[in-house]
C-alpha positions in Angstrom: 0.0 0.0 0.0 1.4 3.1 -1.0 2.6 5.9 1.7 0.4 9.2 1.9 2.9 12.1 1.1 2.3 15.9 2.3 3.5 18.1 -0.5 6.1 20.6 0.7 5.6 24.0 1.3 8.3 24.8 -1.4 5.6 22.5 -3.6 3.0 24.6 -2.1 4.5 27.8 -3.0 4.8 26.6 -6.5 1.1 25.4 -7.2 0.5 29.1 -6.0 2.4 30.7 -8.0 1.5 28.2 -11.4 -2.1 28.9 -10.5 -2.1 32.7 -10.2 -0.3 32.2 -13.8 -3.5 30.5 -15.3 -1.8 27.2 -15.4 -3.9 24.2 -15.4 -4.0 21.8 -11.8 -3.0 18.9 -14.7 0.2 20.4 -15.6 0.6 21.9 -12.4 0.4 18.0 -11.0 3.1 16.7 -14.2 5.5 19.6 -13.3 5.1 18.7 -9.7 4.8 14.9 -10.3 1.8 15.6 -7.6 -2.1 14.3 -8.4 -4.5 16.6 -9.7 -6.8 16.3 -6.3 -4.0 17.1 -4.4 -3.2 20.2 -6.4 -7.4 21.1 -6.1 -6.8 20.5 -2.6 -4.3 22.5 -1.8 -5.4 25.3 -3.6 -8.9 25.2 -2.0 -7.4 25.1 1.3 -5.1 28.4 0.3 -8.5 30.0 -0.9 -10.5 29.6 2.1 -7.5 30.8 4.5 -7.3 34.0 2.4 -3.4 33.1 0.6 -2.8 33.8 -3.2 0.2 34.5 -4.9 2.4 37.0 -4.3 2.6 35.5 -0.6 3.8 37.6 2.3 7.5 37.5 2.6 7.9 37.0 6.1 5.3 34.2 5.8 7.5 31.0 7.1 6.8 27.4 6.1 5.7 26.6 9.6 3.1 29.2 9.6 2.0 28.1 5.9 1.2 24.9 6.8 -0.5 25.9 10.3 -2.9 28.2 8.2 -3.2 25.3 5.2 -3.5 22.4 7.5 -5.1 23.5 10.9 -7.9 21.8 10.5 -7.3 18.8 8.1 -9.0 15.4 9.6 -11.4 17.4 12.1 -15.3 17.8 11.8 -16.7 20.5 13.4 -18.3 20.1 16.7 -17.2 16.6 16.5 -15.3 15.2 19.5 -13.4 11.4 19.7 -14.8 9.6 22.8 -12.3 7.5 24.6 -13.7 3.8 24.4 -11.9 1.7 27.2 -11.2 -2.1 27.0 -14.4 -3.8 27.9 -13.0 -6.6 30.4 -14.7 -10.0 30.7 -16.6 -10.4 34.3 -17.0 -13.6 35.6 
């Protein structure tokens, strides 16, 4: 089974700035040997938390990903319930 792979942020930073150029997420994914729903993805994500291309220069990577990837996996108002072992009484 192949391993799930984050993109970098230096990958990031280029689907950003290959996308505010009008190229398409298909070549954007064969220049960046990245899928075309990742590329969707990531640019969807950079939409909603307000980034486009020309990013900030004092934006760091680590902030990048914090405001790409803050929320990735959780559902709102959804919380995990602890379930314990359930141990055999006799």
């Amino acid at each position: 089974m192949p391993t799930k792979r984050e993109p970098t942020m230096r990958k990031i930073r280029q689907m950003l700035r290959l996308a505010r150029d009008g190229v398409s997420a298909r070549e954007i994914g064969r220049t960046l040997g990245v899928a075309r729903s990742t590329i969707r993805d990531n640019l969807k994500r950079a939409s909603t938390a307000g980034l486009a291309w020309p990013l900030a220069g004092d934006l760091t990577d680590a902030v990048l990903e914090q405001r790409l990837f803050a929320h990735a996996g959780l559902r709102r108002g959804f919380r995990r319930r602890r379930i314990g072992p359930r141990w055999r009484v006799s």
